[in-house]
N, C-alpha and C positions, 0 to 999 in steps of 0.2 A: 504494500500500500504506500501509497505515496505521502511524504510530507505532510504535519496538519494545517491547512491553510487559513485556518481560523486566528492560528495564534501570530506574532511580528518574524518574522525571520533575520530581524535584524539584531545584536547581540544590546540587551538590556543596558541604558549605563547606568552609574554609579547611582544616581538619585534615582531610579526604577528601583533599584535593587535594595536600595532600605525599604520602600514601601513595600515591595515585594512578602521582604521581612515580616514588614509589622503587619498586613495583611493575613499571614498564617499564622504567626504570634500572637496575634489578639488574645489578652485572656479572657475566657468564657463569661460569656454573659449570665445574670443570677437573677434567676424569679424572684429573688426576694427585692427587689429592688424597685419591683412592679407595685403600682398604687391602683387600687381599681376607684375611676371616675364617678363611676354607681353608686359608691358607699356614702353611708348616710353627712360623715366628717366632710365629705367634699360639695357637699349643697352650694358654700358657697363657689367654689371654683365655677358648679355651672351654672351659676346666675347672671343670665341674661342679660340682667335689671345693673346691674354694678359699673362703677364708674369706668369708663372706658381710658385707663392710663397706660400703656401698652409698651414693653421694651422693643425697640427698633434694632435689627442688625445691625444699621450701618449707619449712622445718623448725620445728615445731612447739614452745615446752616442755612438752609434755605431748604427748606422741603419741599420734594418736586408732585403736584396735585395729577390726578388720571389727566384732567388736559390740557396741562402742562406738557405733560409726555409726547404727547400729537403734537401739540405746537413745537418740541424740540424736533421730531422727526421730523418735520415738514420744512424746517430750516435747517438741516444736515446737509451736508457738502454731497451723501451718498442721493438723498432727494434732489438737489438741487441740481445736480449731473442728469439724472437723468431726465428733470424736467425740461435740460437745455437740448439733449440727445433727440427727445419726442416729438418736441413743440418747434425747433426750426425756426427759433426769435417770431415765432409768431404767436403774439399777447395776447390773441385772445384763445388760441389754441391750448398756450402755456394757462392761462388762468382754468379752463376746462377740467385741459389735464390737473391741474393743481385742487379742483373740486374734487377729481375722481378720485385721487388718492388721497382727499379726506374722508371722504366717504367710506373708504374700504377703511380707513384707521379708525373710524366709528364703528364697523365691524369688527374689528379685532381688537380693540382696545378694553384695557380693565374699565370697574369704576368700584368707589367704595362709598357704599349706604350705611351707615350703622345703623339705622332703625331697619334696613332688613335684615341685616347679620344678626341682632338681636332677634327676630321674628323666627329666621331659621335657624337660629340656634335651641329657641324655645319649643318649634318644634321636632329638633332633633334627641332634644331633654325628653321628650314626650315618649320618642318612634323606640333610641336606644331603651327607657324604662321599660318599653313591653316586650322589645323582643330579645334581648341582653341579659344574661346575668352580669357582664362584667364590661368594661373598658380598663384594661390594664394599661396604663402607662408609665415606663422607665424613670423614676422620679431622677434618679440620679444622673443619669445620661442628657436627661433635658437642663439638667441645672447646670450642666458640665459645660450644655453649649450655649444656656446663655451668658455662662462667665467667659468666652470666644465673641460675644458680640464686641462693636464695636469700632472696629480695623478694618474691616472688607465685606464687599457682599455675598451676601449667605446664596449658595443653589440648594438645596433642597429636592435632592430625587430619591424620590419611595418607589417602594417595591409596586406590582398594579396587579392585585389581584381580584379586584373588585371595583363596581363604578364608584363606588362608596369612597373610595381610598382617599382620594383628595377633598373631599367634605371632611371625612374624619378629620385629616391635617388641619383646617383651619379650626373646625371646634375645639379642637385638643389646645391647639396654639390660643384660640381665643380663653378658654378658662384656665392658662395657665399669665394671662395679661401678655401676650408673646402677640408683636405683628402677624397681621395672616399675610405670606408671600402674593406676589402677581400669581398665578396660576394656570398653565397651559390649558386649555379645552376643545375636546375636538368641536367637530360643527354638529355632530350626532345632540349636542345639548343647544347650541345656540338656535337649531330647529324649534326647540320644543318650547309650546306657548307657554309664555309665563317664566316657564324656569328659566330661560335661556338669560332673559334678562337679571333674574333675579341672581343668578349665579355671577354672572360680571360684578354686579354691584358690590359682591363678594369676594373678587379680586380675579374674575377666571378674564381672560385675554384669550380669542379663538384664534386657531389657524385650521385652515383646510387641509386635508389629508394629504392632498397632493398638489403641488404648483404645477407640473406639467412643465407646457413652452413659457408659461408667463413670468417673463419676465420683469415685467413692473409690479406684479402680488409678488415675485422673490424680493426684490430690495427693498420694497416696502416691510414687509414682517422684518428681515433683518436688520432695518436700523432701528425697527420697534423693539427687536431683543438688546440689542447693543445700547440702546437709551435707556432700557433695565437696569443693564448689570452698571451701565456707568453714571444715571442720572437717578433712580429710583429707591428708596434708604429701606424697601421693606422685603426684599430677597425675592426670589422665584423660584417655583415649584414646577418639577415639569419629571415624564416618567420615560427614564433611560429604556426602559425595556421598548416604548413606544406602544403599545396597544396591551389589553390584561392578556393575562396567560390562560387560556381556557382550562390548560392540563394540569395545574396545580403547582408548574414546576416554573424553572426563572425561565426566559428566554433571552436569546442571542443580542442585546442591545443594539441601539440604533445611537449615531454619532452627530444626528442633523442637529440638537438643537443645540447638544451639548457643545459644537463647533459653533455653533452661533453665539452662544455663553461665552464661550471661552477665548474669542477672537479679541475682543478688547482687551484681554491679557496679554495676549501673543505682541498683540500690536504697540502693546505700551502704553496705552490708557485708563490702565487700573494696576497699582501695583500687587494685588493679590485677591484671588476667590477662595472663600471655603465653602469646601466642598463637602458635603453631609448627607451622607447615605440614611434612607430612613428604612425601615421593616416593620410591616403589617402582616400580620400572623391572622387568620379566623378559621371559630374554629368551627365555624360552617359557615360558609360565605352562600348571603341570600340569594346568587343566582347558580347554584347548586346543578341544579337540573337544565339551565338552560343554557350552561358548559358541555352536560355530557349531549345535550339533541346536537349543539354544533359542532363538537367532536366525531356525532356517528352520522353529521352530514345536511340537519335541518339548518337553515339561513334562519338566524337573527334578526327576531325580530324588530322593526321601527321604534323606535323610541319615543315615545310621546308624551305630553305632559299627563293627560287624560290616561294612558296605561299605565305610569308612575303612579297617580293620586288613586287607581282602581287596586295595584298589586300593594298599598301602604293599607288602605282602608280595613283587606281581608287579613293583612299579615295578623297571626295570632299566636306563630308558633315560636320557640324559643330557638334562639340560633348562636347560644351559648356563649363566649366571649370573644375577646379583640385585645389581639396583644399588640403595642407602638412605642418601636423604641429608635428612638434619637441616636446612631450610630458614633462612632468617635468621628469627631471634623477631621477633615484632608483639607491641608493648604497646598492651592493649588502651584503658587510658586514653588511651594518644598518638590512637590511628587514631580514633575519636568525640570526642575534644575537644571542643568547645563543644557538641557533641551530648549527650555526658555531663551531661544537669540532674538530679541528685540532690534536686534542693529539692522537687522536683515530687512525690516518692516518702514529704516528711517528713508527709504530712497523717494517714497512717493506720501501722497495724502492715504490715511488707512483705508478711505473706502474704497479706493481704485484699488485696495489689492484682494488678494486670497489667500486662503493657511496654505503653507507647502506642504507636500506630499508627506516630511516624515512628522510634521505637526499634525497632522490628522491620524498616524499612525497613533504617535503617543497618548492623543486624544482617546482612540478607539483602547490602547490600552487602559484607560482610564477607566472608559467605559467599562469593561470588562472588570474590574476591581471591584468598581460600587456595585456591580449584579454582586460579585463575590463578597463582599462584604456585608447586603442586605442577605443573603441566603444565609449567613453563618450569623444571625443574628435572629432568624427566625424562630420563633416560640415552636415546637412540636407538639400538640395536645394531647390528651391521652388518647382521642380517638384515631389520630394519626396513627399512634403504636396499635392501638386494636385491630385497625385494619390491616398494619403489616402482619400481625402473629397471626390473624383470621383466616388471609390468604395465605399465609405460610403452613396453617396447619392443612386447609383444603388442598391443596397443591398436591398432599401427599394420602389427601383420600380420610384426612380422618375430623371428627366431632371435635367440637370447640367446648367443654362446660366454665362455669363459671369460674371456678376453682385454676381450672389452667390457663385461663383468662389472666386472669390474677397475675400469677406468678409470669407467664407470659410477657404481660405488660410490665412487669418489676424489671426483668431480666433486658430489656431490650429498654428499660431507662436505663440502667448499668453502660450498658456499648453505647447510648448518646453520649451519654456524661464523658465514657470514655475517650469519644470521641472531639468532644466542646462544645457540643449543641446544649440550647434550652432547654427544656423540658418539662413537662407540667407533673411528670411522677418526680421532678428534683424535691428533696426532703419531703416530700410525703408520707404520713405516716399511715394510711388508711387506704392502700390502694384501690382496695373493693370496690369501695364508696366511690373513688375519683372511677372508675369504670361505671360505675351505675349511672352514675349524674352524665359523663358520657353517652353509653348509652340511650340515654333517656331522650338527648338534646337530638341525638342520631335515627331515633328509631322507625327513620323512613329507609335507612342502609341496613340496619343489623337490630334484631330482636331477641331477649331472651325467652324459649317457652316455659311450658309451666316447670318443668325438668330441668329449668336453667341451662339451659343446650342453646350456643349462639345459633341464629339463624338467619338467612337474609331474608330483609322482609319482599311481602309481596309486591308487585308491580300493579299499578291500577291505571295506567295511562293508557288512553285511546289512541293509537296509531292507526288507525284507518283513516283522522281525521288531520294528518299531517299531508301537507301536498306536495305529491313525491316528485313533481316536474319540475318542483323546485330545490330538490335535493343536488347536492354539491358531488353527491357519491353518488354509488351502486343504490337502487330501488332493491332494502331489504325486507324481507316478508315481516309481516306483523311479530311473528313468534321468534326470531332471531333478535327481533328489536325488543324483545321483552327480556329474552335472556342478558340481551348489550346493556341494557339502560341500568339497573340494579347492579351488574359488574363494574362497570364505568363508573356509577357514582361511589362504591368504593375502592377503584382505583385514582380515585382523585384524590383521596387521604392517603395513601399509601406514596405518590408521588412528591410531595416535599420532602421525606426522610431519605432520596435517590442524592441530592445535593452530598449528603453525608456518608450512603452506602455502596454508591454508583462505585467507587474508583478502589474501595477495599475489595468491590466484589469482583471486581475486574481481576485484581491482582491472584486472587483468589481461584478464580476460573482459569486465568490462563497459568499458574502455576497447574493446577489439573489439568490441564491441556498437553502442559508437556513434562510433568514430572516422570521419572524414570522406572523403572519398576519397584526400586527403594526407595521410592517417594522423593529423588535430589533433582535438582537441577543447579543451572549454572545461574545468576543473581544478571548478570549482563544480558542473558536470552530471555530472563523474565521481562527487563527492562524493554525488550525491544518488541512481544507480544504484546507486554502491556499498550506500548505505545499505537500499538495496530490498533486496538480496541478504544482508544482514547481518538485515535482521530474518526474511525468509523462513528462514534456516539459524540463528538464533541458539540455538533449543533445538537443534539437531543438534553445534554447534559450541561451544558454550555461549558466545556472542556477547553481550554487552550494554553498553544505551548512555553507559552511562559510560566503555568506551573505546574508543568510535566513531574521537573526531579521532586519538587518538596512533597508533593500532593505523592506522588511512588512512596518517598521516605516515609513522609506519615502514616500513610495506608499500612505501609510493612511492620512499622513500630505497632502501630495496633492491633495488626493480624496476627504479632507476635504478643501482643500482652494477653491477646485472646483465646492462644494458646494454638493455633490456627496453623502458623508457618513458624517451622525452629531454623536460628541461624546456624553455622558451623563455629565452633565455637573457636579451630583452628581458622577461621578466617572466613572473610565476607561474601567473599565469592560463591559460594556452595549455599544453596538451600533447601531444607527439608519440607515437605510437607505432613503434615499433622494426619494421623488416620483419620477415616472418616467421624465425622460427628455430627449432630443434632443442629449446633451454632452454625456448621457451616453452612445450612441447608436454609436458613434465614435469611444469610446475604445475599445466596443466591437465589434464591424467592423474588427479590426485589430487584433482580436485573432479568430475570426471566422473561415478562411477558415483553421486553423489550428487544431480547435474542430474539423470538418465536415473530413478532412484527417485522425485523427487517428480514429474516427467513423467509418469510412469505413474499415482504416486497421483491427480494431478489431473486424469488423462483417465478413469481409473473415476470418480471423483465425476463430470466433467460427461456421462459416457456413461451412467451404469449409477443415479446417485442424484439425477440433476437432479429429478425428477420423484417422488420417493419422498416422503413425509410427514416420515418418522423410518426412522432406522436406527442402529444399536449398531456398537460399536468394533470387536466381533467379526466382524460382514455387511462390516464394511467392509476388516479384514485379509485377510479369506478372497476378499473379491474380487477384490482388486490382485493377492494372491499368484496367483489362478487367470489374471487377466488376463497378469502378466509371465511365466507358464509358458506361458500360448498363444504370447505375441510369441517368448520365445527358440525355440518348436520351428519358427517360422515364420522365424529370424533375421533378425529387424526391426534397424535400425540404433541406435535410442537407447535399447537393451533391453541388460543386464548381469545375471547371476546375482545380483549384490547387491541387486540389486530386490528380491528375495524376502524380504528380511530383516527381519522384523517390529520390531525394532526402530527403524528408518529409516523403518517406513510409518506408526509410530503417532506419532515425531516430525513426520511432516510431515503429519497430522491434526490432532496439538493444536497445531503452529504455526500451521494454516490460522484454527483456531478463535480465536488470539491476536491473530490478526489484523482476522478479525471475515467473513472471507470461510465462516465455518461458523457455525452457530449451536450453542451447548451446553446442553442441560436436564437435568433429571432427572425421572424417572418411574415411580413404583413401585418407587424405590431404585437406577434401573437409567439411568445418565447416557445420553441421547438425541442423536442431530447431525439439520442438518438445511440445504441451503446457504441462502447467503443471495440477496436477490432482486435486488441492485444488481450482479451481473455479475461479481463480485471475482475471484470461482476460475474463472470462463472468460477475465477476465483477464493473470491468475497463471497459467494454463495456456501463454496465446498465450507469454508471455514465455519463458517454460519452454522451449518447442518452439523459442524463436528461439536462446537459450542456447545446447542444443543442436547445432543445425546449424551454430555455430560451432566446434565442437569439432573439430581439426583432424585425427583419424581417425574410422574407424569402430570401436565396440563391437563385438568377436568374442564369440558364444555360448562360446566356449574348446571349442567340442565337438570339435575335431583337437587341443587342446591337452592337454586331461584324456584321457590312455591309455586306452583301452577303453570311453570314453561314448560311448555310439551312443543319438543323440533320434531 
């Protein structure tokens, strides 16, 4: 396999390389440290009604108002260029154009209301009471950064696991007296009556999905960011990942805005950003179900203000709590250090120019740090762990009772902790009880009978009444999609502890891949499987190669405290494999259903597209999804209802193509694949299948598992 191309190929310098450091050094984050919002002591925090005295990031002497900000853009050297470019000194064309691009800054522009911030604050006092037990917030971590105000402006990128996430932000901010940032927002809210507005007033700024050709909506927005970070005293909030993650897990960052942030540093215009990763943990996020239909292929539905105010009215069910914690600040002058050449920048005025190639590199590095630094800060609930031991124990064909539940979930808090994850069994004394209250919040995934016997619950959703011509995939039979939907929702809890288990499992597997018949291999071959596996999974896992060796080294120290892999104690080159065991059958649980998804994908490619010319992304979802509905009604061994998951299928398409084992074009606007001739993906297949059949059970269809699915 080729190179990961995910990660820089260029050799990290000196100021990477401390971050890099404190990045996997972090010491563990501690529940105790968590204040829940809810509790009766903190009435005042979320009162409304309180005087509004508010700590600033950045604090200005002259404070810049929302139209203020328009009026600096509209006199920028970057406006001013291009109204000379358009208009061809002719004033009255120039004044036109000078309305047009008010007008659009009236579209995209914050504004701040405190009588409606208080109004939706009031009613988010209201929404959180009924359906919350908790809002935990990091009391410590938040005090931490706002003793960091004051020197630079604050960015602000949280994890998006939910449309909730950035309301949460500002609530949290407002009842701790903390400015609420400008706020990124797609156009999916500026649509919607009512809110659209109401949410600016609240500090959100829209941008459109996509600029396209237009280039007068590009310079427009970006001197609107750049008059943020350099004129604005109350920080900005925007979400690196770019869009939520429907699967539960981080995804691959995007670099646009955070390049647009960050330009007025490069350039010289601010001597310093910090930079603050935030993480939002739930531990049932309220669009639950309408993750897993867009997962198995239904389109998402319109956003409206009238279906908002209809799914609030009915909401009654508990959806358990919300952990938010304030990550350590990153200065961004520290983390690019000698990367940071300003001199380069002094040749022309900044807006005539653009970041260079390797400043967008560093950039993307960055990005990639904050996904990794929100994910290792994420809270794991206990029903997170329930789910992994639940599918772990089914995997292998056997009952779940309450009793092993229990110990269960104790033992796989033991290997977070081990690890340096959160965790909600940390210091608990009463594990039972934290599984019941679980359970309880959960019990549209998992039930206990009267036997105390887990079980998944039934499925009660009409599929006939979904419209399959609007389906993304394959058109799956009502009863496939009965079995999917109930698997899927408890593969979504299972998915966030992959951050943590993905790269031990790895190490873990391909040690079994090629240990020798005394269980040795050589420490240098393990390194070089692992790395095959790391770049096949890095967009799935968001893996890259800048922390290839630590993320190896960690993984092994673990796998060894775990009792897992022995070293040679004559030296480091040689290592042992551990005989079989129970523990090991847990990590590799949790990489399982993701071996068996790209198995699949890459036996449609070499069955069904070896010989095709060209085919779209679309021929190619809809085929694996009908190929993996054939295998589970046939219950084939290395077949999982998670296969179906369009998500997973379209990461292990454009990995194939990052690899080089797919070719990518475009044609008529409409990007083409096509394999390649050197054998890569029949390959990548063979290995796949061998993966596999190392997996120490078999994959159940779940069809005695899910109540009343008959395939």
């Amino acid at each position: 396999m080729a190179p990961n191309p995910s990660g820089s190929s260029r050799s990290p310098d000196r100021s990477v390389d401390v971050v890099e450091s404190m990045t996997i050094k972090l010491s563990p984050g501690k529940l105790r440290e968590f204040r829940n919002l809810l509790a009766p002591q903190y009435r005042e925090h979320r009162d409304m009604t309180k005087r509004y005295n508010v700590t600033v990031p950045f604090r200005k002497d002259q404070p810049v108002t929302p139209e203020k900000l328009k009026q600096l853009v509209l006199a920028s050297g970057r406006i001013q260029l291009l109204l000379d470019e358009q208009s061809s000194n002719d004033k009255v064309k120039r004044a036109k154009l000078a309305q047009t691009i008010a007008e659009l800054l009236d579209e995209i522009g914050l504004a701040e209301n405190l009588p409606v911030i208080r109004t939706l604050g009031t009613m988010l006092n209201a929404i959180f009471d009924r359906i919350y037990t908790g809002v935990h917030v990091n009391e410590v971590k938040l005090e931490q950064l706002r003793s960091r105000y004051g020197r630079q402006t604050v960015l602000y990128l949280p994890s998006h696991r939910s449309y909730g996430d950035f309301i949460l932000m500002s609530y949290v901010l407002f009842c701790y007296n903390m400015a609420i940032p400008g706020i990124a927002a797609g156009m999916d809210f500026y649509s919607m009556a009512g809110m659209g507005s109401a949410l600016r007033n609240t500090g959100a700024f829209y941008m459109r999905r996509t600029y396209g050709n237009d280039r007068q909506y590009w310079y427009i927005f970006r001197e609107y960011m750049r008059q943020l970070i350099v004129a604005y005293d109350r920080g900005i909030e925007f979400f690196v990942e770019g869009t939520r993650s429907r699967s539960n897990k981080a995804l691959t960052p995007k670099i646009g805005l955070l390049s647009m942030a960050l330009e007025p540093l490069f350039m010289g215009e601010v001597p310093d950003l910090l930079v603050v990763p935030v993480s939002v943990s739930y531990d049932r996020p309220v669009e639950e179900q309408l993750f897993v239909y867009e997962l198995l292929g239904v389109p998402k539905p319109k956003e409206t203000t009238r279906g908002l105010l209809k799914a609030l009215s009915i909401v009654r069910e508990n959806y358990g709590t919300i952990y938010l914690e304030f990550g350590d600040p990153l200065s961004a002058k520290d983390y690019f250090g000698d990367g940071l050449n300003r001199t380069r920048h002094t040749v022309a005025p900044t807006f005539a120019q653009t970041l260079a190639k390797e400043e967008r590199e560093s950039i993307q590095d960055l990005a990639n740090d904050v996904v990794h630094l929100q994910q290792h800060r994420m809270v794991l609930t206990a029903f997170h762990l329930i789910a992994l031991y639940y599918n772990y124990r089914k995997y292998h064909g056997q009952t779940v009772t309450l009793g092993q539940l229990v110990e269960g979930v104790a033992q796989l808090g033991r290997i977070f902790e081990d690890l340096g994850a959160v965790t909600e069994v940390e210091g608990c004394t009463d594990v039972q009880k934290l599984c019941l209250e679980a359970l309880d919040v959960h019990r549209n995934v998992l039930q206990l009978t009267a036997d105390r016997v887990l079980v998944i619950a039934r499925s009660y959703h009409d599929f006939s009444r979904v419209e399959k011509r609007k389906l993304k995939g394959y058109n799956l039979t009502d009863g496939v999609m009965k079995l999917a939907v109930p698997i899927f929702s408890l593969q979504l809890y299972c998915n966030p502890c992959l951050h943590w288990l993905a790269v031990p499992a790895m190490v873990l597997l391909a040690a079994r891949s090629m240990a020798s018949a005394s269980g040795t291999m050589l420490r240098s071959e393990l390194i070089r499987v692992v790395r095959e596996l790391r770049n096949l999974y890095g967009l799935e896992f968001v893996l890259y190669a800048r922390r290839e060796t630590v993320e190896f080294d960690a993984a092994l120290e673990h796998l060894y405290r775990q009792g897992l892999l022995q070293s040679n104690p004559a030296g480091h080159e040689t290592l042992h494999l551990a005989p079989q065991t129970e523990l090991a059958s847990v990590y590799l649980s949790a990489l399982g259903p993701f071996l068996c998804t790209y198995l699949q994908s890459t036996n449609v490619l070499v069955d069904q597209f070896r010989d095709k010319a060209k085919f779209t992304e679309k021929e190619y979802l809809a085929a694996v999804q009908q190929h993996v509905e054939q295998q589970l009604l046939l219950q084939e061994r290395n077949v999982h209802p998670y296969c179906l998951s369009l998500d997973s299928i379209s990461l292990a398409l454009h990995s194939l193509v990052s690899l080089g084992a797919i070719r990518k074009s475009k044609r008529d606007n409409v990007y083409c694949y096509d394999l390649g001739m050197d054998g890569m993906i029949e390959s990548i297949h063979e290995r796949l299948k061998c993966y596999c059949s190392l997996l120490p059970f078999e994959y159940l269809t779940f069809q005695n598992a899910v109540t009343g699915c008959k395939l």
